[in-house]
N, C-alpha and C positions, 0 to 999 in steps of 0.2 A: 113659761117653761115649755122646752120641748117634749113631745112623747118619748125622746130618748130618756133623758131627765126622769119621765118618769118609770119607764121601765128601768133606770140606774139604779134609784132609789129600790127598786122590788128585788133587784138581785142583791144590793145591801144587805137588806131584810133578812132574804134566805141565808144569806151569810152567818148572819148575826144569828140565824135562828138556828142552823145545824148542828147537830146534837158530835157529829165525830166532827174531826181536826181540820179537815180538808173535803174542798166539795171541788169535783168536775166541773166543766162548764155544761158538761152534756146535764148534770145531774140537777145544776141550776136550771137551766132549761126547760128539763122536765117540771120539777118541780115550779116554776113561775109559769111556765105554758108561755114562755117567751122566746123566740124563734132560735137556734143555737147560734149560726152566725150573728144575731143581733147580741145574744148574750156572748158571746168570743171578744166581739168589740169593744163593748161596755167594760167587760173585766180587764181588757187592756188597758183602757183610759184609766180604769180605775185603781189599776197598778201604777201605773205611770205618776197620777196626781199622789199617790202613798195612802189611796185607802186601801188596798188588799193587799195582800203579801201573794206570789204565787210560786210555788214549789214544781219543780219540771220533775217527769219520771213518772214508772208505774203505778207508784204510790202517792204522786203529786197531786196538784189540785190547786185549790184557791181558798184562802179564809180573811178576816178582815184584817187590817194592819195594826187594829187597837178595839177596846171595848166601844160598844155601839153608843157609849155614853158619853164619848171622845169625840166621838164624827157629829158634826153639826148639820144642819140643813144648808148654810153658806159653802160647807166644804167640799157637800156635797152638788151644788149648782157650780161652783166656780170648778169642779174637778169638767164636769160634761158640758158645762155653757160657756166657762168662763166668770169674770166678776158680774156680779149685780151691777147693772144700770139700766133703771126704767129709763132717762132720755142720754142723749147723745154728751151733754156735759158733764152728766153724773157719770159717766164711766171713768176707770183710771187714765186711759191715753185722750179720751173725748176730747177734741179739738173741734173748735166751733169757729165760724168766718166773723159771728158777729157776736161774740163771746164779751167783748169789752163793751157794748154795746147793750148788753142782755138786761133786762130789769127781775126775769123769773132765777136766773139759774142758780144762784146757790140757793133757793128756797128748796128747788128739784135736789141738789146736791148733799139737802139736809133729812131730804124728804128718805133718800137714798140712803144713807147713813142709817137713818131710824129703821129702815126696813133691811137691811145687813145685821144691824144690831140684834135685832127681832129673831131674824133668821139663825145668827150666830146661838142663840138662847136654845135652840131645840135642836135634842139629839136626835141621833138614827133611833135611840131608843125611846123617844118620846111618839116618831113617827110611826110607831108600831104600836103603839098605845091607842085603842079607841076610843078615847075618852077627848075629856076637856085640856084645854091647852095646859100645857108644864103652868106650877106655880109658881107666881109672879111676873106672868109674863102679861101684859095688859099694852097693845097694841097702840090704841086710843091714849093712853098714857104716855105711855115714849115717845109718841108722835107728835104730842104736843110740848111735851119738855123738850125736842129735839130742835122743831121749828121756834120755840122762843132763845131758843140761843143767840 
């Protein structure tokens, strides 16, 4: 993941965390200590993908487009990276020269799957939790029910 990625994620947060309707970007910003043009950006992508809703005007702003319990971790990398793909055939367009040839790739492509899956399981509101993973989410377990397919 890129530091965009992750500074995405921290304006989520603030999002998810403000107490009135609507937050500025200046006011996210401030409040993440994250550059305002880097947060202007982010909130456009993040418009664009339909995590945030953004309100033009004096009284406008930005808030999330759903509860933080709605937005996934997957939702939120494919909104700022795009989809999940550790290699070049696990991605959705991945086109490979020697793809017919390959003896790994769909092992990768299931490996990919399981970690999508994973991904899809935790919300914005999980990511804001200090704690131990959401329950029932056991990594080592999906990983391997997903590779014995």
């Amino acid at each position: 993941m890129s530091k965009l990625t992750d500074y995405g994620t921290l304006v989520l947060a603030e999002l998810a965390s403000e107490t009135r309707n609507l937050a500025s970007a200046g006011q996210v910003a401030d409040a993440t200590h994250i550059g305002r043009p880097t947060v202007s950006k982010l909130l456009k992508s993040l418009t664009r993908a339909g995590l945030v809703v953004s309100e033009r005007g004096a009284r406008g702003g930005y808030a999330l487009a759903r509860a933080p319990e709605q937005i996934s971790a997957a939702q939120i990398i494919d909104a700022l990276e795009g989809p999940v793909a550790i290699t070049e055939c696990s991605s959705v367009d991945g086109s490979c020269n020697i793809e017919q040839f390959c003896r790994v790739g769909r092992a990768w492509q299931r490996i990919n799957r399981s970690i999508r899956n994973s991904l899809q399981q935790v919300s914005l509101a999980d990511l804001q939790i200090d704690s131990e993973p959401p329950a029932g989410l056991n990594l080592k377990r999906d990983l391997t029910a997903t590779t014995a397919q």
